[in-house]
Residue, then its C-alpha position, 0 to 999 in steps of 0.5 A: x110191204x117195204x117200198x122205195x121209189x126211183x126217179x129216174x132223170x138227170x133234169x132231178x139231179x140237176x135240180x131243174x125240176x123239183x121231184x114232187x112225183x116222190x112226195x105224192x107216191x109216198x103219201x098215197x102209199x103210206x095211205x094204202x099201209x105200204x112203208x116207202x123206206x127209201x127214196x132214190x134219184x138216178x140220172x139217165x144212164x143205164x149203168x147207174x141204173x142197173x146199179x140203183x136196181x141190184x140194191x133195191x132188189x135186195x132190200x125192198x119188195x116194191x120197187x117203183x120207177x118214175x120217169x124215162x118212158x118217153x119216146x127219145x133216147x135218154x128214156x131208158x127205163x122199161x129198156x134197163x128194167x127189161x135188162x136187168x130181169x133178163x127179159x125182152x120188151x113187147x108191145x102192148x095193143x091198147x098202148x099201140x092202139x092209142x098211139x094209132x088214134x093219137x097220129x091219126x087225128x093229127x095228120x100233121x104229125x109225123x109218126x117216127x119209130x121212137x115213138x112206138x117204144x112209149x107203147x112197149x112194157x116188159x115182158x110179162x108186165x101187166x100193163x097200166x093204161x096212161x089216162x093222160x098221156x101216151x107211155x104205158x106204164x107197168x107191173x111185174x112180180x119176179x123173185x118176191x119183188x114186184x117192179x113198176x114202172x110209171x111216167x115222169x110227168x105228174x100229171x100222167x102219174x097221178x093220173x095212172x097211179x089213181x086209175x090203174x095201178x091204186x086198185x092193184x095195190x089195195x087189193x094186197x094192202x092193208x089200209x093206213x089209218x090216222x087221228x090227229x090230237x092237238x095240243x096247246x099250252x105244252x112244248x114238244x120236248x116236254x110231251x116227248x118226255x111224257x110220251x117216252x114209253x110210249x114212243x120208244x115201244x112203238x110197233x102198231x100203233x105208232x105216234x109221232x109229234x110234230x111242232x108248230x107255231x105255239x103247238x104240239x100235234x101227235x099222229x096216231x097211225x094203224x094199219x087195219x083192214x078196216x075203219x072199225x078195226x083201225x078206230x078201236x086200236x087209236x082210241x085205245x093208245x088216245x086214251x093212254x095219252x090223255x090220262x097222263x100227267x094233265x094231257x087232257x087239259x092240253x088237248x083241244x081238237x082232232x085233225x091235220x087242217x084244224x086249228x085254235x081259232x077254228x076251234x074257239x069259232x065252233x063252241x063261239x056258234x056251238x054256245x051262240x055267243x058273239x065276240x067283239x075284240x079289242x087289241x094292241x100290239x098285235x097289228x089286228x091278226x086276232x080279228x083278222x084270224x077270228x072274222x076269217x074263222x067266223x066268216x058267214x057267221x053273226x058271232x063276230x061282232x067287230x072291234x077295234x085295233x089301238x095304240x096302247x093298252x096300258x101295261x097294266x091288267x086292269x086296263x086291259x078289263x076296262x078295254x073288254x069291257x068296254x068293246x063288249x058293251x060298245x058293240x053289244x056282244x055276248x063276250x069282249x076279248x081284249x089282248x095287249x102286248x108290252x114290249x119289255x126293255x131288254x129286248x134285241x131284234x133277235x130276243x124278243x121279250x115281252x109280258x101278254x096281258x089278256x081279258x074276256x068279259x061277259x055279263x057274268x064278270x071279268x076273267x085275267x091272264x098274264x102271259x110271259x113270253x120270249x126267245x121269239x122274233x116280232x112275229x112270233x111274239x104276235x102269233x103266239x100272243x094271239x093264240x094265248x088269247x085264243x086258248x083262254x077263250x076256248x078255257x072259258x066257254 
C-alpha cells in the first residue's frame, strides 16, 4: 500500500513546532508493511489544501491528514476533506456524548458552538475515538483512496493511532519485519561495493547500509504475514551476504540498539573472564564504556587511566600485563594512543597500539588511523581495542 502524510498547520511552516507527528506515522507504518513515499506540510488555508488533496488522490492510497481538528477557525481539515469528496459533515454521538461529559463536569466552562465542530467527521467516515482528547478523528475509502483524518497534538495522535486506527490497518496489511547485522572493521563504501547486486536488485527482501562511528549496519527488511515466513526469507539473503568476500569475519552482532562494547561484555560473562584495562590517550572512555556495559556484573576488574604508554608496542605488553596481575584478572587490556607530528586540528593522524594479556600469553596490534577529529580518534581507537578482544575470546 503507497502512503503520504500531511500535516496540516501553518505553526510547521513557520517552523515554531517540529512535526514529530510525520516521523512517528512513518515508523508505525513502515512497522505494519505500509510504504510512506511522501511527506507533505500545508498551512492552514483551504485552498492550499484542496490543492495538496488533488495530488495525493491521484498517486497514493492512503492519504493521512494530521492537525486542524480543534475548535477554532484555522481548523479546517475535516471541513476541507468533506469539500474536496463532496460530502457534508455529521456529528458523531460518542464524540458528542464526550463533549457533554467533558463541559458538564467543568461548570465553569463555557460551552461555544465551535466547540461541537471537534465531535463532526465526514460523512460516511468511520469514526476513531480520541483517548486523549476531544477531536474525533476519521476514516473513509472513496474512488480506491482511503483518507484519515488525525489530531495534531502528539499526545492525542499516538494515542488514537494505537487505539483506533492501528487495529483497522492491520487487518489489510502485511506486517514489515527486520534484522539488523553489524559490521566492524569495514568502511561502508567498501561493503556497498560487495553488496552491489545485491543492492541494485532489490525488491523483497531489501537491505539498506547505514554508517556509523567506526561501523557499518545493513537492515534487512520483508514483508510477511508472519514472523516465520518473514525469518526463512532474511535468513536466506543474511546468509548470501555473509559467504561473500570474508563478510562473516565482519560481522559481529544482530540489533538496532547492540553495539561493540555491549558484545565484547556478553562473551567477558559468556566465557566468565574479567577484564582490567589500562589506557592512554583516550581520557578513561574504554573503562567508562566497559564498566557501563558490565554494570551489576563481577567481570570489570578496574584499571588505571595514565599519562604515556611508550610508543612502543612492547611497552603497551608490559602495561596488560601488568594491570592484569595487579588487579588479578582473568584478561589485562591495554590501548595507547601516539599523536603523530603532521597532524592539524582537522586531520588527526595517529598510530593505536593495543595488547591483551591472559595466563596463556600476550597478543599485539597496531592500528593506523587518521582523517578524523580528536574525538573520533578516541572513539574509534576504543573500538579497535574492543574488536581485538571480542577476536580473542
Amino acid at each position: 500500500m503507497k502512503a503520504e502524510l500531511i500535516a496540516v498547520g501553518t505553526e510547521i511552516l513557520t517552523g515554531q513546532i517540529v512535526n514529530t507527528n510525520a516521523q512517528f506515522l512513518s515508523e508505525k507504518c513502515a512497522e505494519l508493511g505500509i510504504d510512506v513515499y511522501f511527506h507533505t506540510a500545508v498551512g492552514d488555508n483551504e485552498k492550499r489544501l484542496l490543492s495538496v488533496l488533488e495530488v495525493a488522490s491521484k498517486r497514493s492510497e492512503l492519504v493521512i491528514l494530521c492537525g486542524g481538528l480543534g475548535p477554532t477557525e484555522d481548523d479546517l481539515t475535516k471541513q476541507t476533506l468533506a469539500a474536496f469528496l463532496g460530502r457534508k459533515l455529521v456529528f458523531d454521538e460518542k464524540a458528542m456524548a464526550k463533549l457533554d461529559r467533558f463541559f458538564a463536569s467543568r461548570p465553569g466552562r463555557v460551552r461555544t458552538p465551535n466547540n461541537e465542530r471537534q465531535a463532526q467527521i465526514v460523512e460516511g467516515s468511520q469514526a476513531l475515538q480520541n483517548p486523549a482528547g476531544l477531536a474525533v478523528g476519521g476514516l473513509i475509502e472513496q474512488a480506491g483512496v482511503t483518507y484519515v483524518v488525525l489530531p495534531g497534538p502528539p499526545s492525542e495522535l499516538r494515542a488514537m493511532f494505537t487505539e483506533s486506527l492501528q487495529p483497522l490497518l492491520n487487518q489489510s496489511s502485511q506486517q514489515l519485519y527486520s534484522r539488523v547485522l553489524r559490521f566492524f572493521g569495514i568502511g561502508e563504501s567498501q561493503l556497498v561495493t560487495i553488496l552491489a547486486d545485491l543492492i541494485d536488485k532489490q525488491t523483497d527482501p531489501t537491505l539498506a547500509p547505514y554508517a556509523k562511528v567506526g561501523e557499518v549496519t545493513l537492515r534487512l527488511s520483508t514483508k510477511a504475514n508472519s514472523q516465520e515466513e518473514a525469518d526463512f526469507r532474511l535468513k536466506q539473503l543474511e546468509e548470501d551476504i555473509l559467504q561473500r568476500d570474508k563478510l562473516r569475519e565482519y560481522f559481529y552482532a544482530y540489533g538496532e540498539e547492540n553495539s561493540l562494547v555491549q558484545t565484547v561484555a556478553e562473551r567477558l560473562v559468556e566465557k566468565n573472564k574479567s577484564i582490567a584495562i589500562v589506557e592512554q590517550g583516550t581520557g578513561g572512555l574504554l573503562q567508562s564504556e566497559v564498566s557501563l556495559a558490565l554494570t551489576g556484573q563481577p567481570y570489570f576488574s578496574g584499571g588505571q587511566v595514565i599519562g604515556q604508554l611508550g610508543t612502543e608496542s612492547g611497552r603497551c605488553s608490559e602495561e596488560a600485563d601488568g594491570i592484569r596481575e595487579e588487579l588479578q584478572a582473568d584478561l589485562g587490556l591495554a590501548v595507547s594512543v601516539l599523536i603523530k607530528s603532521e597532524s592539524t586540528e582537522d586531520n588527526v593522524l595517529a598510530k593505536v597500539y593495543i595488547a591483551l594479556a591472559s595466563t596463556s600469553g600476550i597478543s599485539q596490534k597496531e592500528v593506523d588511523l587518521g582523517g578524523y577529529s580528536w574525538q573520533h580518534i578516541r572513539q574509534l581507537a576504543c573500538l579497535q581495542a574492543l574488536d581485538f578482544v571480542r577476536n580473542t575470546l
